[in-house]
Predicted model as a PDB file, atoms N, CA, C, CB and O in Angstrom, pLDDT in the B-factor column:
MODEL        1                                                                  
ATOM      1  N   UNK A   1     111.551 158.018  39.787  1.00 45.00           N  
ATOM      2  CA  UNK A   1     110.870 156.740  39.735  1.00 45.00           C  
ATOM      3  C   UNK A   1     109.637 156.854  38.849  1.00 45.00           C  
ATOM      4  CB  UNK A   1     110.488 156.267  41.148  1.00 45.00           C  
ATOM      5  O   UNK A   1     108.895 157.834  38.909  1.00 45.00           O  
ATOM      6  N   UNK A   2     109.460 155.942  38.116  1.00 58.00           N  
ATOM      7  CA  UNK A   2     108.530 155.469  37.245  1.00 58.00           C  
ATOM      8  C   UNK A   2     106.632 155.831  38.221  1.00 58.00           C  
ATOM      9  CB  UNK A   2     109.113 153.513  36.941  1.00 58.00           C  
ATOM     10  O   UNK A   2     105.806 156.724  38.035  1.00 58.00           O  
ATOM     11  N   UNK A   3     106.645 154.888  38.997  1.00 82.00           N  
ATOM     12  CA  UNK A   3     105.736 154.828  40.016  1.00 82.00           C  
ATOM     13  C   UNK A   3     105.837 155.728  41.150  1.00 82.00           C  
ATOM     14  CB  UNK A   3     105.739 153.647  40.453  1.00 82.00           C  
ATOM     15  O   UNK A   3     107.019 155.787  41.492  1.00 82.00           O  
ATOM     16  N   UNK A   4     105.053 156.489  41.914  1.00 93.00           N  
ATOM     17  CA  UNK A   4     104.581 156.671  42.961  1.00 93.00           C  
ATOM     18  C   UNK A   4     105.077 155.549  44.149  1.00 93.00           C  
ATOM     19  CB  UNK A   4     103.235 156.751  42.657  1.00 93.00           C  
ATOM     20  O   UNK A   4     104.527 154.456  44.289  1.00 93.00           O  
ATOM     21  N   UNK A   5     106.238 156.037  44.989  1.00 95.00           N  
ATOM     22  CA  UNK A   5     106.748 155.089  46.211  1.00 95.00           C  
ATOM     23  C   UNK A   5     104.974 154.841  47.101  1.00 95.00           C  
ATOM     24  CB  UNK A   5     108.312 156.212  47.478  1.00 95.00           C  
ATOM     25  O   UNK A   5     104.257 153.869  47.342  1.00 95.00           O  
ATOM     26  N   UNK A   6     104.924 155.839  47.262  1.00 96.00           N  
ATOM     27  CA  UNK A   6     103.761 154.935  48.046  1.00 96.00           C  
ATOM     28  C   UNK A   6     102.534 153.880  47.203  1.00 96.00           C  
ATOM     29  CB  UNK A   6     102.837 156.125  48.879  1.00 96.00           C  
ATOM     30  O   UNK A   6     102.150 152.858  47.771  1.00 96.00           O  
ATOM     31  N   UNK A   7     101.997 154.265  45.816  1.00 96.00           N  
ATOM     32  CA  UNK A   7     101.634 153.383  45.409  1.00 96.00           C  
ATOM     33  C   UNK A   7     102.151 152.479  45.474  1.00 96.00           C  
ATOM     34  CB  UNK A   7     101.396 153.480  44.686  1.00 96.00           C  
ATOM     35  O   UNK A   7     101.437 151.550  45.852  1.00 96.00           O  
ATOM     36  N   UNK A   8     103.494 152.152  45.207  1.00 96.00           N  
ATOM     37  CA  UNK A   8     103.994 150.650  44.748  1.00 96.00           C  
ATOM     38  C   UNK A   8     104.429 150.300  46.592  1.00 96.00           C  
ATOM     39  CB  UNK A   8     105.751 150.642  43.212  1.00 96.00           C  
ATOM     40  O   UNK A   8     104.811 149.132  46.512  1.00 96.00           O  
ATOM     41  N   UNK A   9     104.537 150.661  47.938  1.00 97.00           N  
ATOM     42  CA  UNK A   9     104.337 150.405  48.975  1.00 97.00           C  
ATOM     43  C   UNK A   9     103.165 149.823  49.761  1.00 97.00           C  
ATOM     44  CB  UNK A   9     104.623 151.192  49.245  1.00 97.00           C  
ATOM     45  O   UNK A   9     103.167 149.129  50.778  1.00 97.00           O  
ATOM     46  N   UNK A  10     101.955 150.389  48.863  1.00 97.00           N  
ATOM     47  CA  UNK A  10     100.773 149.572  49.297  1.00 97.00           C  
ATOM     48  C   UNK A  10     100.787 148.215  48.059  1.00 97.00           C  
ATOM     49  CB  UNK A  10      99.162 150.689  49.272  1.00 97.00           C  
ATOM     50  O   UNK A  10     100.157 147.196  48.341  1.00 97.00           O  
ATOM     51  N   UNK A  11     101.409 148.286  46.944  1.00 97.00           N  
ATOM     52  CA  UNK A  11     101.708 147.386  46.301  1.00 97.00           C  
ATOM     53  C   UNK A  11     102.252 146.030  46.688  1.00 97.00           C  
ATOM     54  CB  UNK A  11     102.295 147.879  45.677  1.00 97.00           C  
ATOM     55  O   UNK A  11     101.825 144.892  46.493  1.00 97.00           O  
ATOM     56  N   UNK A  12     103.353 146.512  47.311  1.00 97.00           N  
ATOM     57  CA  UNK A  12     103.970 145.316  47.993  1.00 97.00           C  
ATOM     58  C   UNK A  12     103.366 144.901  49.036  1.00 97.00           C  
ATOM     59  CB  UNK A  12     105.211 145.476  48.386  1.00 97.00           C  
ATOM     60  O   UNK A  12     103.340 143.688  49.245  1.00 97.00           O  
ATOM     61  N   UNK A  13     102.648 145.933  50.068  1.00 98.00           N  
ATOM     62  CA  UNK A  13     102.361 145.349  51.315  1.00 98.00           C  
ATOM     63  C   UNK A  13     101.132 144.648  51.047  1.00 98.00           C  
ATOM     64  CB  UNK A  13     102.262 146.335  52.470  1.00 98.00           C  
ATOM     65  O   UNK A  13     100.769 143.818  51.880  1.00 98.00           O  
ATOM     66  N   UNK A  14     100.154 144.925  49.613  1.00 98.00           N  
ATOM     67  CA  UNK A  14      99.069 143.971  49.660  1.00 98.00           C  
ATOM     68  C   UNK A  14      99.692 142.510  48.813  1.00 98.00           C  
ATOM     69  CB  UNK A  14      97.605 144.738  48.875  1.00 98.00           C  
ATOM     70  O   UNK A  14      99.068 141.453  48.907  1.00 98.00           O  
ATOM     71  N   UNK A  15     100.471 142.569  48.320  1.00 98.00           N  
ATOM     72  CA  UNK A  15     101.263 141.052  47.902  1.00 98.00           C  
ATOM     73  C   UNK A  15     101.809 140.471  49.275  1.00 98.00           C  
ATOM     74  CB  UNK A  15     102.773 141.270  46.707  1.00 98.00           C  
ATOM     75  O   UNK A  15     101.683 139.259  49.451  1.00 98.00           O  
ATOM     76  N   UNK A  16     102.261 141.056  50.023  1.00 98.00           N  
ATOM     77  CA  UNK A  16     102.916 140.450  51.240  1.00 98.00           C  
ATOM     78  C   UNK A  16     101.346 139.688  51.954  1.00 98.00           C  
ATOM     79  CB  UNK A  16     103.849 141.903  52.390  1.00 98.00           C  
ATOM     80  O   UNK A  16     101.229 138.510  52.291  1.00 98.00           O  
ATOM     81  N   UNK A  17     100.530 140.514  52.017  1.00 98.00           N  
ATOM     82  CA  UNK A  17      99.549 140.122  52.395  1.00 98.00           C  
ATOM     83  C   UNK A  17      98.374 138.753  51.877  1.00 98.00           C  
ATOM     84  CB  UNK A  17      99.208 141.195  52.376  1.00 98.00           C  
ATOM     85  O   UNK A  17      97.678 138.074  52.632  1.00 98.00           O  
ATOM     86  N   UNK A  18      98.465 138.669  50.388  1.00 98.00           N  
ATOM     87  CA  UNK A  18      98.429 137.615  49.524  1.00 98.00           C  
ATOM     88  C   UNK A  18      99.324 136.611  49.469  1.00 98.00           C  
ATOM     89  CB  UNK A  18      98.396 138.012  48.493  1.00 98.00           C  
ATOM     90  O   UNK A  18      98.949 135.614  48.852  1.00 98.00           O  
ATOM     91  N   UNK A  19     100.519 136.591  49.993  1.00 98.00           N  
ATOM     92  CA  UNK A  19     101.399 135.891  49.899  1.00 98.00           C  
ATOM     93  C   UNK A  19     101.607 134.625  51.414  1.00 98.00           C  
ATOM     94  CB  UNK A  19     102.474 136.966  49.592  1.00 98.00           C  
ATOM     95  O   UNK A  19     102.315 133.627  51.545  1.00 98.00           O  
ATOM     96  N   UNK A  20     100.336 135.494  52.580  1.00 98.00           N  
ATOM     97  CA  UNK A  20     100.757 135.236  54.214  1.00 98.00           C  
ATOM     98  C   UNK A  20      99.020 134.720  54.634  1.00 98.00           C  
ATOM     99  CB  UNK A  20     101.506 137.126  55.303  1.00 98.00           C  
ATOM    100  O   UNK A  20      98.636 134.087  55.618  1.00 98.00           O  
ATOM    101  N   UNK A  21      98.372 135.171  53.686  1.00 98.00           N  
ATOM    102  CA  UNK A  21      96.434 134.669  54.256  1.00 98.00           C  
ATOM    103  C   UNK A  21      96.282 135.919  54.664  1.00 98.00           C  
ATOM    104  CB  UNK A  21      95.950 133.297  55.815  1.00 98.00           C  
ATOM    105  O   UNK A  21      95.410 136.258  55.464  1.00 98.00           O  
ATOM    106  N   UNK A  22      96.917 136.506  54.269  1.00 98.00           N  
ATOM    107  CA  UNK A  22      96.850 138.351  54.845  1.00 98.00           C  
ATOM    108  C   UNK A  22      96.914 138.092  56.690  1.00 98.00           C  
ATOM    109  CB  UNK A  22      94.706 139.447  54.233  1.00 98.00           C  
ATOM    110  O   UNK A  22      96.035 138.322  57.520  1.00 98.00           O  
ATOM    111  N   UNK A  23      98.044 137.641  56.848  1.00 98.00           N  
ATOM    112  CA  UNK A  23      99.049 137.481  58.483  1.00 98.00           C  
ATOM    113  C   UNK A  23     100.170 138.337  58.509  1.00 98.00           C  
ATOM    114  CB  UNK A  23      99.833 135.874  58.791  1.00 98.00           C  
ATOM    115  O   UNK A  23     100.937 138.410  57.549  1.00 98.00           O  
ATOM    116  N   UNK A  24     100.292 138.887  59.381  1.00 96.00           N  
ATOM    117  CA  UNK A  24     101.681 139.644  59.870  1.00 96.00           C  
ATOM    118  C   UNK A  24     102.649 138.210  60.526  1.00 96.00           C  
ATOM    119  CB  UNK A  24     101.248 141.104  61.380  1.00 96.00           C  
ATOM    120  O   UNK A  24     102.327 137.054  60.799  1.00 96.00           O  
ATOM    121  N   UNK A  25     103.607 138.774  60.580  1.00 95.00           N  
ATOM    122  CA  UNK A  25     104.598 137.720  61.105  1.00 95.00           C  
ATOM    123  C   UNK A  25     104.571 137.214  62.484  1.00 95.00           C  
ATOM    124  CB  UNK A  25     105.869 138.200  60.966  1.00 95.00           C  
ATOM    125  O   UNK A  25     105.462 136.516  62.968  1.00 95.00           O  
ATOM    126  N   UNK A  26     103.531 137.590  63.083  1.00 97.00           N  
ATOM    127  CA  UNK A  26     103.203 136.648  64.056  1.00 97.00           C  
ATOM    128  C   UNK A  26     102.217 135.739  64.462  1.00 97.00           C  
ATOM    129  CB  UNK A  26     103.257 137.085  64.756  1.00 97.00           C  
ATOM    130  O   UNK A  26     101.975 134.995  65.412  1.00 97.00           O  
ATOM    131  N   UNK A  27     101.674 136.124  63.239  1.00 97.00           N  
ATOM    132  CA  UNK A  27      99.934 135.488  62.388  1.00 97.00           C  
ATOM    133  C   UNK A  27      99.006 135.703  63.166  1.00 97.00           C  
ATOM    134  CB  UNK A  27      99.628 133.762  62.046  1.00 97.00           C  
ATOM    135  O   UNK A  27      98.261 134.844  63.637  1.00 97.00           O  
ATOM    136  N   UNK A  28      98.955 137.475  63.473  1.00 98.00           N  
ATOM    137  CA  UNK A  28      97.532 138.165  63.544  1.00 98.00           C  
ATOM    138  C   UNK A  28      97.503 138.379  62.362  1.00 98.00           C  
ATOM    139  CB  UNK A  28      97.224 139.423  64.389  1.00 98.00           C  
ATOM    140  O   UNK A  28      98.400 138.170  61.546  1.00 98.00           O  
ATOM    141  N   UNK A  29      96.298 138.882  62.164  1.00 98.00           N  
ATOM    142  CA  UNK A  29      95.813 139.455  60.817  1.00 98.00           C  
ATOM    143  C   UNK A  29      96.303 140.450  60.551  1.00 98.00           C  
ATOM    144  CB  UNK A  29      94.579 139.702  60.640  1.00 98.00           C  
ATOM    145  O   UNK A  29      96.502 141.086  61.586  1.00 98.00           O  
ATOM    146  N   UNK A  30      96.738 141.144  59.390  1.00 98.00           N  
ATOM    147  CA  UNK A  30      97.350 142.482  58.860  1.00 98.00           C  
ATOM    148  C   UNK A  30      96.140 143.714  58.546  1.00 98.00           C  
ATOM    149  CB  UNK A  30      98.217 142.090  57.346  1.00 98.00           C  
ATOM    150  O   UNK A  30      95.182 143.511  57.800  1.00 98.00           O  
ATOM    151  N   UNK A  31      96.301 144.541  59.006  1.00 98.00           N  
ATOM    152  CA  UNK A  31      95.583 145.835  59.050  1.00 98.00           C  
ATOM    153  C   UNK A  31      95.529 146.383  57.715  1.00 98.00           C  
ATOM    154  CB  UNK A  31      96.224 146.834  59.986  1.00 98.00           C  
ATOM    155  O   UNK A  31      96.586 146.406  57.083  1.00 98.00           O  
ATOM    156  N   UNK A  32      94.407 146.858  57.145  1.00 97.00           N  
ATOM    157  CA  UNK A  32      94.050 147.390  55.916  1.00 97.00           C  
ATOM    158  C   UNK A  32      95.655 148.326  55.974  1.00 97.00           C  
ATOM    159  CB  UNK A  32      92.291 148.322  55.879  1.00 97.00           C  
ATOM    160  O   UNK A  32      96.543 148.258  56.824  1.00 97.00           O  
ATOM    161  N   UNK A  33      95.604 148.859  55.189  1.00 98.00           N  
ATOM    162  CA  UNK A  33      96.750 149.744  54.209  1.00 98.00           C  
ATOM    163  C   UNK A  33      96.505 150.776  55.143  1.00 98.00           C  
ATOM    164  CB  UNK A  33      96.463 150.174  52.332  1.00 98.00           C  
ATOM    165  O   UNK A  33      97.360 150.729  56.028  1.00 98.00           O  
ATOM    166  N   UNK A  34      95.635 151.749  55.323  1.00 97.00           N  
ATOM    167  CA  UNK A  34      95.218 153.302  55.612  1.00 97.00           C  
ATOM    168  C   UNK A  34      94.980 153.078  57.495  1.00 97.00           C  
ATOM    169  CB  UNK A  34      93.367 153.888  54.488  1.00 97.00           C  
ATOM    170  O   UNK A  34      94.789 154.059  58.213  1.00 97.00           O  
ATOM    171  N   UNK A  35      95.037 151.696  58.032  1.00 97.00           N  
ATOM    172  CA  UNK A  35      95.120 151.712  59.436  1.00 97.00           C  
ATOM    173  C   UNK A  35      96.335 151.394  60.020  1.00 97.00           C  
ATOM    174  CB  UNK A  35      94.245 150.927  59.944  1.00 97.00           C  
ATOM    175  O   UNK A  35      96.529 151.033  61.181  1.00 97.00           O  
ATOM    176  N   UNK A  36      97.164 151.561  59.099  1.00 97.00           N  
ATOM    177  CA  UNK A  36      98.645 151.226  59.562  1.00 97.00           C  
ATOM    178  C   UNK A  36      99.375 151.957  60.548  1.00 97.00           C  
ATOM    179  CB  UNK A  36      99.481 151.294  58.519  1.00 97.00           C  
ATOM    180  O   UNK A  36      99.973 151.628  61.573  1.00 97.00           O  
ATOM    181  N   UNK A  37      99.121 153.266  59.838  1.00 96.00           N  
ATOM    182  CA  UNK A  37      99.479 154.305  60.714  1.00 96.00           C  
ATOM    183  C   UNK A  37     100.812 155.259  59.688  1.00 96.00           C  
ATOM    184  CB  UNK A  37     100.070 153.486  62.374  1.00 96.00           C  
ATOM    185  O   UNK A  37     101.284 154.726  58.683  1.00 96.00           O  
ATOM    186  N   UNK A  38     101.085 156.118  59.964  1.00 97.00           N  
ATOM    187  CA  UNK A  38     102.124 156.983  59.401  1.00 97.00           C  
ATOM    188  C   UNK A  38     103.404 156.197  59.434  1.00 97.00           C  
ATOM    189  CB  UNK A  38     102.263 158.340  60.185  1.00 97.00           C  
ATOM    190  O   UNK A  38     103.753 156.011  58.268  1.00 97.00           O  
ATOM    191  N   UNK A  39     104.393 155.566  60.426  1.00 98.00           N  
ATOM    192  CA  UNK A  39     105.372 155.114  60.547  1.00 98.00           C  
ATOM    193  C   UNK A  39     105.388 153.982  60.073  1.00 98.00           C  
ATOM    194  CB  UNK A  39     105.715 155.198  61.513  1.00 98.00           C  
ATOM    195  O   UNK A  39     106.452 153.823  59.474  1.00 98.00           O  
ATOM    196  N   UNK A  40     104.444 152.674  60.009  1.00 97.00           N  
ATOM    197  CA  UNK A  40     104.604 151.904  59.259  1.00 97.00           C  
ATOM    198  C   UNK A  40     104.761 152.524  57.716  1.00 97.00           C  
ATOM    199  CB  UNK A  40     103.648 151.056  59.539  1.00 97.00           C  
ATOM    200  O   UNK A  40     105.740 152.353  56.989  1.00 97.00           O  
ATOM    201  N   UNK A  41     103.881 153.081  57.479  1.00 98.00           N  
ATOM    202  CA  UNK A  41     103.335 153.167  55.869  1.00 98.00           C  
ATOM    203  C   UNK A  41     104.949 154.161  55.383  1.00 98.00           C  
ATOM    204  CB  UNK A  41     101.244 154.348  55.614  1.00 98.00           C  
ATOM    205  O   UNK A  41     105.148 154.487  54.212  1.00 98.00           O  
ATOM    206  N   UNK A  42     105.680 154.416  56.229  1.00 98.00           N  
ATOM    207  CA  UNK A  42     106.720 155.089  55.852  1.00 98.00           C  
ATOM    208  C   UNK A  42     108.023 154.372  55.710  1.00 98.00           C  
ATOM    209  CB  UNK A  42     106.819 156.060  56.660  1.00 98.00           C  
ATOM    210  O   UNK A  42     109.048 154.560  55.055  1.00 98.00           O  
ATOM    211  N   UNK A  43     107.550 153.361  56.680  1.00 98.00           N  
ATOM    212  CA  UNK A  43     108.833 151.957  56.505  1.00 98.00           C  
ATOM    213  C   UNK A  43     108.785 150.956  54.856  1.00 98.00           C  
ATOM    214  CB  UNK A  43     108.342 150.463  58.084  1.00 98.00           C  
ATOM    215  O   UNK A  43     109.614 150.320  54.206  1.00 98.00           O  
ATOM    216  N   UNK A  44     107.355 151.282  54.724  1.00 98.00           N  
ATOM    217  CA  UNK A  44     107.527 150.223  53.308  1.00 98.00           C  
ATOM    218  C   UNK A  44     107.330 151.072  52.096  1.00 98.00           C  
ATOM    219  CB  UNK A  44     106.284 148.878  53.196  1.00 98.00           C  
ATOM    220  O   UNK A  44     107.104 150.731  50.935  1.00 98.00           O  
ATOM    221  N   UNK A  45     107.492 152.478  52.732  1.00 98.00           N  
ATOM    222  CA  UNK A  45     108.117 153.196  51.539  1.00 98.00           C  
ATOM    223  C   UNK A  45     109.235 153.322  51.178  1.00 98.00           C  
ATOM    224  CB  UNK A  45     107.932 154.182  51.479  1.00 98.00           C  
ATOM    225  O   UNK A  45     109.571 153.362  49.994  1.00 98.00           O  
ATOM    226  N   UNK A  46     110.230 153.429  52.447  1.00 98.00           N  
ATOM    227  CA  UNK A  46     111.400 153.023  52.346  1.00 98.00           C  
ATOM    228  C   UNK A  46     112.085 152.409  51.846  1.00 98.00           C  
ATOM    229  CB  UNK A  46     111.611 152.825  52.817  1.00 98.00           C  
ATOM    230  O   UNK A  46     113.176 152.622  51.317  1.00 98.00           O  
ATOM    231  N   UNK A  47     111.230 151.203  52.029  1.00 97.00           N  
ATOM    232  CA  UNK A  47     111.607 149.575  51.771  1.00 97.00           C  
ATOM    233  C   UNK A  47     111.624 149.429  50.146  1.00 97.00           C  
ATOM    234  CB  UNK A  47     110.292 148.375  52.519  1.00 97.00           C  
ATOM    235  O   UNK A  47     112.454 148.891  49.414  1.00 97.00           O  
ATOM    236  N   UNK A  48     110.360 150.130  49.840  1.00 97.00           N  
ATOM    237  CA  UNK A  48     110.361 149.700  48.594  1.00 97.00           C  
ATOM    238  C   UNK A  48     110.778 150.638  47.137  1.00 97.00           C  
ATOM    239  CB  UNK A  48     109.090 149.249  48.570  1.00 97.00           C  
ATOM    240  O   UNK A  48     110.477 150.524  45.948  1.00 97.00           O  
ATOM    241  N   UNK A  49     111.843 151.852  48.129  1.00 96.00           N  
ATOM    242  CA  UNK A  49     112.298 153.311  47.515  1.00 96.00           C  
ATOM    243  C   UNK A  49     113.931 152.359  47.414  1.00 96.00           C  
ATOM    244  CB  UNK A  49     112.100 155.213  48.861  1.00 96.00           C  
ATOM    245  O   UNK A  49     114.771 152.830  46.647  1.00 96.00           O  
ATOM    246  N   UNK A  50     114.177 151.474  47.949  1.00 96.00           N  
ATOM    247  CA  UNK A  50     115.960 151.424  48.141  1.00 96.00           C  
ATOM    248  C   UNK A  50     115.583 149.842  47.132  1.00 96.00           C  
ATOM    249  CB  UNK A  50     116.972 151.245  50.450  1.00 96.00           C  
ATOM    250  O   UNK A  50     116.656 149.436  46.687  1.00 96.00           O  
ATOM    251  N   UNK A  51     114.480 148.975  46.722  1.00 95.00           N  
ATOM    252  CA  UNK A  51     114.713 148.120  45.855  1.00 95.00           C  
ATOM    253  C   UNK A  51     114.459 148.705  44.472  1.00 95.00           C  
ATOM    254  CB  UNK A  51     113.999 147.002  46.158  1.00 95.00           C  
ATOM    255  O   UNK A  51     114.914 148.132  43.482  1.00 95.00           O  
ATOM    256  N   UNK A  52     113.819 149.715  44.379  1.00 92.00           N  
ATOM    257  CA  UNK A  52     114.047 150.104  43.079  1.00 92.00           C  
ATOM    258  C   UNK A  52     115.393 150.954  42.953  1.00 92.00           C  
ATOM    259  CB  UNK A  52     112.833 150.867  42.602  1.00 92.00           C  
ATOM    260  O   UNK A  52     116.125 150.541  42.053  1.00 92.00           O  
ATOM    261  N   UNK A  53     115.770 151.818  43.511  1.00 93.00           N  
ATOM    262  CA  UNK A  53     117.151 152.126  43.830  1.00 93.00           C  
ATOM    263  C   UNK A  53     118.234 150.826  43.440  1.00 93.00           C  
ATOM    264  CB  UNK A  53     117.178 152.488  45.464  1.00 93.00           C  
ATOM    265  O   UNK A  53     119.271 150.852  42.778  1.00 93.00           O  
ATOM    266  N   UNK A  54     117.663 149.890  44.014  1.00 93.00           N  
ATOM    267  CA  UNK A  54     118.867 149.155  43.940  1.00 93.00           C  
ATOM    268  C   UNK A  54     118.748 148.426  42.332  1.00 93.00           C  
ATOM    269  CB  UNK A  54     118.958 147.998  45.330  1.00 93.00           C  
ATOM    270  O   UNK A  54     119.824 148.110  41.824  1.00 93.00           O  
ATOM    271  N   UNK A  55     117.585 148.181  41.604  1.00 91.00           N  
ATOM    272  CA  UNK A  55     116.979 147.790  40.312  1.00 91.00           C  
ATOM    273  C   UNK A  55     117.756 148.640  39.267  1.00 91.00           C  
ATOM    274  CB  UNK A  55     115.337 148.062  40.265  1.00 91.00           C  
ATOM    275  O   UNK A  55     118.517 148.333  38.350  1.00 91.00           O  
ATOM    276  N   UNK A  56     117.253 149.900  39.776  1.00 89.00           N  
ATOM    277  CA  UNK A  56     117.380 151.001  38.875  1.00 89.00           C  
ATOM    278  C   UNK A  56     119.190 150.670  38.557  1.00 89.00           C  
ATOM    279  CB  UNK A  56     116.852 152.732  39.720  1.00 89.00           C  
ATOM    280  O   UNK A  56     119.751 150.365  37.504  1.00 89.00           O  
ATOM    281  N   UNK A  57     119.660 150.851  39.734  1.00 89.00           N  
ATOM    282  CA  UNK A  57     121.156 150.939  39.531  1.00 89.00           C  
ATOM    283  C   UNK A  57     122.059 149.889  39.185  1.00 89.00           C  
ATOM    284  CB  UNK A  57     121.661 151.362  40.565  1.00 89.00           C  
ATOM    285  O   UNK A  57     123.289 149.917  39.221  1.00 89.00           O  
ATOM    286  N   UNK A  58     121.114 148.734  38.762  1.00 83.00           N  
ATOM    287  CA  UNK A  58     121.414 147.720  38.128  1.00 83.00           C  
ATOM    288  C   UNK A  58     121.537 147.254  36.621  1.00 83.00           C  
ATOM    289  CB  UNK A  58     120.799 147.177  38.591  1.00 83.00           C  
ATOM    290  O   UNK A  58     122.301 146.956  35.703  1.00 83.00           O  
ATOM    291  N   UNK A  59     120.397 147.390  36.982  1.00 77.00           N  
ATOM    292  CA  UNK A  59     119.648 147.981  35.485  1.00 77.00           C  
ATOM    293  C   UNK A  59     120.916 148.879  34.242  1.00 77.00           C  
ATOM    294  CB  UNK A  59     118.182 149.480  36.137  1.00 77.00           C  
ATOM    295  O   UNK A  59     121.226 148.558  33.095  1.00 77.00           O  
ATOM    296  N   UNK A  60     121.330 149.925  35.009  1.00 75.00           N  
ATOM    297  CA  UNK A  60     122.170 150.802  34.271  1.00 75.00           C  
ATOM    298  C   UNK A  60     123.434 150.566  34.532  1.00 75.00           C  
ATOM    299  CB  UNK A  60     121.932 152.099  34.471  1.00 75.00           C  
ATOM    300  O   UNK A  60     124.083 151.608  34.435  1.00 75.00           O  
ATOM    301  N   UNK A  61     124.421 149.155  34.981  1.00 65.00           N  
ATOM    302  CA  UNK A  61     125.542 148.950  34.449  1.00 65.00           C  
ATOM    303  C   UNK A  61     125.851 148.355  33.186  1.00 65.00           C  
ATOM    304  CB  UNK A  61     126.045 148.426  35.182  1.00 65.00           C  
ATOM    305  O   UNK A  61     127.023 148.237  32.829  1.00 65.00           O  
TER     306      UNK A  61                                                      
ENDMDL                                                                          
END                                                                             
């Protein structure tokens, strides 16, 4: 990958956050990036390791 998964994970999660008044989906407020905790911050690495995955492998048909 071009980028750093976790850079582009706090990437997305601060657009998600711009995108909501900075609300989680039950519209508390969303926790800075670094108070997330390990398991979140590992889910939207995930998250955002399988859309470039899925880009990438698009990309190259």
């Amino acid at each position: 990958m071009a980028n750093d998964p976790t850079d582009l994970a706090r990437t997305a999660y601060a657009a998600y956050g711009e995108s909501t008044g900075n609300r989680n989906f039950l519209g508390d407020p969303m926790p800075r990036w670094e108070d997330l905790g390990e398991p979140i911050q590992t889910a939207w690495v995930a998250a955002v390791t399988a859309v470039v995955t899925q880009v990438t492998h698009e990309s190259g048909r």
